[in-house]
C-alpha positions in Angstrom: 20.9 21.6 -19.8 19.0 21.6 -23.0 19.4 18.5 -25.5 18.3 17.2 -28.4 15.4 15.0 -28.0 12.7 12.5 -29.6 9.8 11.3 -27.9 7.3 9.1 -29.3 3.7 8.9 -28.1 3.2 7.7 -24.2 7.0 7.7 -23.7 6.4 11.2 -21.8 5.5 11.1 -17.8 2.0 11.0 -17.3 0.1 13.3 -14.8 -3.3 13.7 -13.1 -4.9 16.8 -14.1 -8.8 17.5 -13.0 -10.4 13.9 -14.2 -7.8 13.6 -17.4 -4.8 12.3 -17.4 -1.6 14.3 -19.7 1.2 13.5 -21.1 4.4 15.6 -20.7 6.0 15.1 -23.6 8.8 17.9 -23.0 9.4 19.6 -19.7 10.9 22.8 -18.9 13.9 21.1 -16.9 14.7 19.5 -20.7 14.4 22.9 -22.6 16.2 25.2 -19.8 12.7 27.3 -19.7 11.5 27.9 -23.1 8.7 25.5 -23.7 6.6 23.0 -22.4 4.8 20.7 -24.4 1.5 18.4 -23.4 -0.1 16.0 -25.2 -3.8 16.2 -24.7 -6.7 14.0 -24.9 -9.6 15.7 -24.8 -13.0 15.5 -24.9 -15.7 18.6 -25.3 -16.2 19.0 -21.2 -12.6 19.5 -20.7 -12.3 23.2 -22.5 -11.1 25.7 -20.4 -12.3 28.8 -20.0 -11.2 31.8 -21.9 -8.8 33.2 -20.6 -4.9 35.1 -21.6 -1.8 34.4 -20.8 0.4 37.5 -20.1 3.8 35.7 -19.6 3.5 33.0 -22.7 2.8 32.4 -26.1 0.6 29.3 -26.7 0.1 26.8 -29.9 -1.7 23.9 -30.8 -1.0 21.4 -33.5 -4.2 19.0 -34.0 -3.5 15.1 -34.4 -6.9 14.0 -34.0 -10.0 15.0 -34.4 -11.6 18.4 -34.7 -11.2 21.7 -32.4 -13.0 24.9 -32.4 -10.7 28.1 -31.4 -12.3 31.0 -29.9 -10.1 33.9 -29.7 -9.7 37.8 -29.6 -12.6 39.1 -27.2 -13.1 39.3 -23.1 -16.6 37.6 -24.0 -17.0 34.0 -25.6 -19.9 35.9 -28.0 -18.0 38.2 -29.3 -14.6 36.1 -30.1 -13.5 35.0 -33.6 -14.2 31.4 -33.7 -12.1 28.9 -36.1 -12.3 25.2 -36.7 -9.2 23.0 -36.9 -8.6 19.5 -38.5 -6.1 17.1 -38.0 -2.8 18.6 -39.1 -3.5 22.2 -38.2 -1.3 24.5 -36.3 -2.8 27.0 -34.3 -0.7 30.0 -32.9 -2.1 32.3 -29.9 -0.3 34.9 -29.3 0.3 35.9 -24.9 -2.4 38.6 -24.5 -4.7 37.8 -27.2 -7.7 36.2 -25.1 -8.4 32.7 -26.4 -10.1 28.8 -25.2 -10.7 25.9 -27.4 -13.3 22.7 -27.3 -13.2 19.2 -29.4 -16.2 19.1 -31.6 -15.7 15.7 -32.0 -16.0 13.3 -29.3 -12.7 13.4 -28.6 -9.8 15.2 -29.9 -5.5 14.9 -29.5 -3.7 18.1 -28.9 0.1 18.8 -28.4 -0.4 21.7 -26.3 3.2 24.1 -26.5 4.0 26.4 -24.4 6.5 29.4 -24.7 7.9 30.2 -21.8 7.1 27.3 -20.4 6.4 28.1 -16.7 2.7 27.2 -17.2 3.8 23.8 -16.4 3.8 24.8 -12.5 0.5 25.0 -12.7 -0.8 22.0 -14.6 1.1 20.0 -12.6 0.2 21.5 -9.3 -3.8 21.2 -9.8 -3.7 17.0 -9.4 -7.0 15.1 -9.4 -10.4 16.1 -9.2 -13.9 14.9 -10.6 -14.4 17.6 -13.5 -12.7 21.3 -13.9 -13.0 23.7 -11.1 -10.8 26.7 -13.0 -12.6 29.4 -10.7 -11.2 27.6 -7.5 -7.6 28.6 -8.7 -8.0 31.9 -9.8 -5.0 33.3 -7.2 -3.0 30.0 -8.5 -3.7 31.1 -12.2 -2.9 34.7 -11.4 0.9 33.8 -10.0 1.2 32.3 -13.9 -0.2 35.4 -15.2 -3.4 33.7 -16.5 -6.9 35.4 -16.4 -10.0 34.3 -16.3 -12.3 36.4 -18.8 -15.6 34.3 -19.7 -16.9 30.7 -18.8 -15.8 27.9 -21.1 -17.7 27.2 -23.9 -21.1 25.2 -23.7 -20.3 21.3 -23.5 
Protein backbone atom coordinates (compact mmCIF):
# COMPACT_ATOMS: atom_id res chain seq x y z
CA UNK A 1 0.00 0.00 0.00
CA UNK A 2 1.28 3.27 -0.93
CA UNK A 3 1.82 6.10 1.84
CA UNK A 4 2.85 9.29 2.33
CA UNK A 5 6.42 9.41 3.15
CA UNK A 6 9.60 11.56 4.33
CA UNK A 7 12.93 10.33 4.29
CA UNK A 8 15.96 12.28 5.23
CA UNK A 9 19.44 11.45 4.03
CA UNK A 10 20.90 7.84 5.17
CA UNK A 11 17.47 6.92 6.83
CA UNK A 12 16.90 4.67 3.52
CA UNK A 13 18.32 0.83 3.54
CA UNK A 14 21.68 0.67 2.25
CA UNK A 15 22.85 -1.84 -0.34
CA UNK A 16 26.05 -3.24 -2.00
CA UNK A 17 26.15 -2.55 -5.54
CA UNK A 18 29.53 -3.35 -7.64
CA UNK A 19 32.29 -1.52 -5.13
CA UNK A 20 29.55 1.39 -4.01
CA UNK A 21 27.30 1.32 -1.66
CA UNK A 22 23.29 2.95 -2.33
CA UNK A 23 20.94 4.19 -0.60
CA UNK A 24 17.20 3.21 -1.22
CA UNK A 25 15.53 6.00 -0.36
CA UNK A 26 12.00 4.76 -1.75
CA UNK A 27 11.21 1.25 -2.74
CA UNK A 28 8.77 -0.09 -5.04
CA UNK A 29 6.97 -2.14 -2.17
CA UNK A 30 6.30 1.68 -0.57
CA UNK A 31 4.98 3.20 -4.02
CA UNK A 32 2.87 -0.05 -5.17
CA UNK A 33 5.25 -0.12 -8.42
CA UNK A 34 5.58 3.33 -9.75
CA UNK A 35 9.04 4.52 -8.79
CA UNK A 36 12.07 3.68 -7.23
CA UNK A 37 14.30 6.13 -6.01
CA UNK A 38 18.39 5.82 -5.16
CA UNK A 39 20.57 8.01 -3.75
CA UNK A 40 23.83 7.87 -5.39
CA UNK A 41 27.36 8.68 -4.57
CA UNK A 42 29.34 8.58 -7.29
CA UNK A 43 32.53 9.03 -8.49
CA UNK A 44 33.65 9.30 -12.41
CA UNK A 45 34.54 5.29 -12.69
CA UNK A 46 31.18 4.41 -11.64
CA UNK A 47 29.22 5.71 -14.99
CA UNK A 48 27.37 3.17 -16.65
CA UNK A 49 27.40 2.49 -19.93
CA UNK A 50 24.94 3.90 -22.36
CA UNK A 51 22.39 2.17 -22.55
CA UNK A 52 17.91 2.55 -22.83
CA UNK A 53 15.56 1.52 -20.84
CA UNK A 54 12.39 0.23 -22.78
CA UNK A 55 10.10 -0.38 -19.71
CA UNK A 56 10.94 3.10 -17.61
CA UNK A 57 11.31 6.59 -17.60
CA UNK A 58 14.50 7.74 -15.71
CA UNK A 59 15.44 11.33 -13.85
CA UNK A 60 18.14 12.72 -12.03
CA UNK A 61 18.10 15.63 -9.69
CA UNK A 62 21.85 16.78 -8.86
CA UNK A 63 22.70 17.55 -5.01
CA UNK A 64 26.25 17.70 -5.32
CA UNK A 65 28.65 18.20 -7.60
CA UNK A 66 28.70 18.29 -11.32
CA UNK A 67 27.40 15.56 -13.97
CA UNK A 68 27.78 15.24 -17.59
CA UNK A 69 24.55 13.66 -19.56
CA UNK A 70 25.11 11.99 -22.66
CA UNK A 71 21.96 11.16 -24.44
CA UNK A 72 20.16 10.51 -27.88
CA UNK A 73 22.62 8.27 -29.99
CA UNK A 74 23.58 4.27 -30.11
CA UNK A 75 27.32 5.72 -29.97
CA UNK A 76 28.78 7.78 -26.98
CA UNK A 77 30.40 10.21 -30.15
CA UNK A 78 27.61 11.03 -31.51
CA UNK A 79 25.20 11.71 -28.35
CA UNK A 80 24.14 15.24 -27.13
CA UNK A 81 26.17 15.89 -24.13
CA UNK A 82 24.86 18.31 -21.22
CA UNK A 83 26.45 19.41 -17.93
CA UNK A 84 24.37 19.57 -14.71
CA UNK A 85 24.97 21.52 -11.42
CA UNK A 86 23.76 21.10 -8.18
CA UNK A 87 19.97 21.69 -8.25
CA UNK A 88 19.34 20.40 -11.73
CA UNK A 89 16.70 18.00 -12.85
CA UNK A 90 17.44 15.87 -15.56
CA UNK A 91 14.54 13.88 -17.40
CA UNK A 92 15.31 10.77 -19.73
CA UNK A 93 12.74 9.68 -21.36
CA UNK A 94 12.45 5.14 -21.73
CA UNK A 95 13.90 4.73 -25.19
CA UNK A 96 15.90 7.67 -25.62
CA UNK A 97 19.60 6.16 -25.22
CA UNK A 98 21.43 7.94 -22.39
CA UNK A 99 24.64 7.43 -19.48
CA UNK A 100 25.95 9.99 -17.21
CA UNK A 101 29.64 10.52 -15.29
CA UNK A 102 30.61 13.09 -12.31
CA UNK A 103 33.05 15.58 -13.57
CA UNK A 104 33.91 16.34 -10.31
CA UNK A 105 35.44 13.99 -8.04
CA UNK A 106 32.48 13.00 -6.72
CA UNK A 107 28.94 13.72 -7.31
CA UNK A 108 25.29 12.96 -5.26
CA UNK A 109 22.46 11.81 -7.45
CA UNK A 110 18.81 10.80 -6.52
CA UNK A 111 18.37 8.39 -9.16
CA UNK A 112 14.17 8.00 -9.91
CA UNK A 113 12.82 5.49 -11.53
CA UNK A 114 9.35 5.25 -13.30
CA UNK A 115 8.18 2.09 -13.16
CA UNK A 116 10.19 1.18 -10.75
CA UNK A 117 11.06 -2.50 -11.54
CA UNK A 118 14.70 -1.51 -12.20
CA UNK A 119 15.19 -1.96 -8.58
CA UNK A 120 15.35 -6.03 -9.18
CA UNK A 121 18.24 -5.53 -10.74
CA UNK A 122 20.32 -3.15 -8.71
CA UNK A 123 19.61 -5.00 -5.88
CA UNK A 124 20.35 -8.33 -7.38
CA UNK A 125 24.00 -7.47 -8.78
CA UNK A 126 25.66 -7.30 -4.90
CA UNK A 127 29.40 -6.73 -4.46
CA UNK A 128 32.10 -6.78 -6.75
CA UNK A 129 35.58 -4.89 -7.12
CA UNK A 130 34.53 -2.28 -10.02
CA UNK A 131 31.49 -2.56 -12.78
CA UNK A 132 31.26 -5.58 -14.91
CA UNK A 133 27.81 -4.33 -16.88
CA UNK A 134 28.70 -6.78 -19.85
CA UNK A 135 28.57 -9.86 -17.44
CA UNK A 136 24.76 -9.07 -16.93
CA UNK A 137 23.65 -8.39 -20.19
CA UNK A 138 20.81 -11.42 -20.07
CA UNK A 139 20.00 -9.91 -16.38
CA UNK A 140 19.70 -6.32 -17.96
CA UNK A 141 17.67 -7.65 -20.85
CA UNK A 142 14.77 -9.37 -18.36
CA UNK A 143 14.54 -5.29 -17.15
CA UNK A 144 14.42 -4.29 -20.67
CA UNK A 145 17.83 -2.52 -20.47
CA UNK A 146 20.33 -2.50 -23.49
CA UNK A 147 23.65 -2.11 -23.71
CA UNK A 148 24.56 0.33 -26.75
CA UNK A 149 28.23 1.80 -26.24
CA UNK A 150 30.95 1.48 -23.36
CA UNK A 151 30.71 4.06 -20.64
CA UNK A 152 32.34 7.10 -20.91
CA UNK A 153 36.21 7.44 -20.46
CA UNK A 154 37.05 7.71 -16.60
Amino acid sequence: MSFPLVRNPGEGTLYRYYDTVQEQVVSTSETRGVSTVLRLTMRPSDAPPLHSHSREDESWVILSGRVRFWVGSASLDECDVHDAGPGAYVFGPRLVPHTFQPITSTAEVLQINNPGAIEGYFRSIGSADARHDTDHTDLLAQYGVTLLDGPPKA
